[in-house]
Phi, psi and omega in degrees: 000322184280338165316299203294303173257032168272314191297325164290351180278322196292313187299297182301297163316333175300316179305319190250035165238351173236062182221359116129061211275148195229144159229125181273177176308132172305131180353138161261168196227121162208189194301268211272017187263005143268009156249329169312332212251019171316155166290142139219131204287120168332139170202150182295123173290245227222145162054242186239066202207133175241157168236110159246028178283196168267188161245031156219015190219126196252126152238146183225136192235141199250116172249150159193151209301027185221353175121148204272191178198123176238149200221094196067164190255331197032227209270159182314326172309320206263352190296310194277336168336283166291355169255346162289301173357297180319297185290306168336295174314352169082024180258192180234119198317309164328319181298278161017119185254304191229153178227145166252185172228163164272286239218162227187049201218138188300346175295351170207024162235343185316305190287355203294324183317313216275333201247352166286308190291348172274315212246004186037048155291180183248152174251130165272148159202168166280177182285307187296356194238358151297300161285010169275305167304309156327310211262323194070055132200162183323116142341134175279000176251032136312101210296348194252002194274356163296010174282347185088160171315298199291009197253338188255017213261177184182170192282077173337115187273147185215153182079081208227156175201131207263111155263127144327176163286140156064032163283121198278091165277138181239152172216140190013262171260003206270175261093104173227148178267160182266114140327106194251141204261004227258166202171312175284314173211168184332316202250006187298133156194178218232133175215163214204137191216185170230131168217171192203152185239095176103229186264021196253140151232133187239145190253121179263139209236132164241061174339088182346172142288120172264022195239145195267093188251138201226157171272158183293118176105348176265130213271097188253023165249357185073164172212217182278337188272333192230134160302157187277122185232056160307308190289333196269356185266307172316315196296312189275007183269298142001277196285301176306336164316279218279358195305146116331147147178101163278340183245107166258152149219157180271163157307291173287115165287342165323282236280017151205056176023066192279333180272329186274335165296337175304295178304326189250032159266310188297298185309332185210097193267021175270015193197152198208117185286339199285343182254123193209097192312313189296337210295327184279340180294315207281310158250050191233011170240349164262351187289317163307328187278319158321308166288317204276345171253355170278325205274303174328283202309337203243008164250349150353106167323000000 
């Protein structure tokens, strides 16, 4: 008897280790990371494109019967967040072929360690934002990294794979491209799909961060030791601007009023606010005015 039931105890571990049991990282402690990381319960963007994020950290995940694509992790806190999510949605955190990143910043790479070990994916990255991830922290040519090491640390990712610009990943029919973006931060980038319900297909933007946020003393006009880097920050402002996109959704879902589009999805589900052919122009025309008053501020006597 006692044989039997070690052996059922042994068999139920075996069983919830292939189920893709996640143990995360220790927390991060900032200002705002207990209201990013409030629960929100999953829901379909479009076709086979999920939001399995929080409500202040957008992760999204694109499924299909050959295997997923999650697309950032956001804070180490939110890691277990998202793979209940995952599960809700009746899919398996394991299935998960690639995780991607935006940004190399804990607010969207924190969590990726913790949800690559559960689902044993490869993480995309650009080459500076590969190597942001490798290191658990910014870059030092990062606009944020005068914030320090211990303000930027995050859990260090390994089975890492460097994507180009407009480089194409596939998982079974599933296919997305890389943008490259950077400008928030050296390795920033933007990636872009198609997913479709019947014979309607819609091109879905999961759209970097564009805002020019910086540590205190850092120049994005440059000064005689550093070059400026106003034009490559515009250019990517540029390319999103110009995307297909019937659908963005942001890193921060605020910065395309993702919750007041929710509410009047709900109120009228015979119209669907998330599709706005305009949403990337608008936000890559407010992203500009945004850099033309960072710039304004840093000529400033």
């Amino acid at each position: 008897m006692v044989q039997q039931a070690v052996m059922v105890l042994v068999m139920s571990l075996i069983a919830l280790l292939g189920q893709g049991v996640l143990q995360p990282d220790p927390p991060q402690v900032c200002e705002s990371c207990d209201a990013w990381n409030r629960p929100r319960e999953p829901f379909r963007v479009f076709g086979n494109t999920y939001y399995v994020g929080t409500e202040g950290l957008s992760s999204l995940l694109i499924t299909s019967d050959q295997g997923h694509i999650l697309l950032d992790g956001a804070l180490a806190q939110s890691a277990p967040l998202i793979a209940a999510n995952i599960r809700k949605l009746g899919f398996k955190i394991e299935d998960v072929k690639f995780i991607t990143n935006s940004h190399a910043h804990y607010d969207h790479a924190a969590g990726i360690a913790a949800l690559q070990r559960a689902s044993g994916a490869v993480v995309l990255a650009s080459a500076s934002g590969a190597q942001a991830l490798a290191s658990g922290n910014a870059s030092p040519d990062d606009p944020q990294a005068g914030f320090g090491l211990a303000a930027n640390a995050f859990a260090a990712v390994k089975n890492l794979r460097v994507v180009k610009d407009g480089e194409v990943v596939r998982v079974g029919p599933s296919a997305i491209e890389m943008h490259d973006t950077a400008g928030h931060t050296p390795g920033s980038t933007t990636w872009a799909w198609r997913s479709c319900v019947g014979e309607r297909c819609l091109n879905i933007v999961y759209a970097d961060s564009l805002t020019p946020v910086a540590a205190p003393g850092f120049r994005y006009t440059g000064d005689a030791k550093t070059p400026s880097r106003v034009d490559r920050f515009r250019k990517s402002i540029a390319t999103v601007a110009a995307l297909p996109c019937d659908i963005v959704i942001t890193t921060h879902p605020s910065a395309t009023n993702l919750d007041a589009k929710l509410e009047r999805r709900a109120g009228n589900p015979a119209s669907d606010p998330l599709i706005d052919p305009q949403g990337c122009r608008a936000l890559a025309a407010t992203a500009s005015k945004q850099l033309d008053a960072r710039v304004a501020e840093e000529q400033k006597p």
